[in-house]
C-alpha angles and dihedrals in degrees: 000000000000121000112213138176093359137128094248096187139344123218126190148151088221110080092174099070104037122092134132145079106316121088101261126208121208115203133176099230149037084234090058080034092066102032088048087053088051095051103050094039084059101044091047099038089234141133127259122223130188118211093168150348088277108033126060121174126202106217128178110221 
């Protein structure tokens, strides 16, 4: 099966404004923020995106 144009995960520091379908990852810093991001950008062959200083999404294009 091959996954295209879809929010594969979201990842924040900021558990009060997330909600929603894709898996989410909660993390204490910008710096677990950002390695977090990486990683999951990598193992799911994805791109990061940052949309603030506190939410990154991984999408598949």
């Amino acid at each position: 099966m091959m996954i295209e144009k879809a929010i594969l995960a979201v990842i924040t520091t900021n558990r009060q404004k997330i909600a929603g379908g894709a898996p989410i990852f909660f993390c204490d810093s910008k710096k677990e923020l950002e390695y977090v991001a990486a990683n999951l950008e990598a193992i799911t062959d994805g791109i990061s995106h940052a949309l603030s200083e506190e939410l990154f999404i991984i999408v598949k294009h």
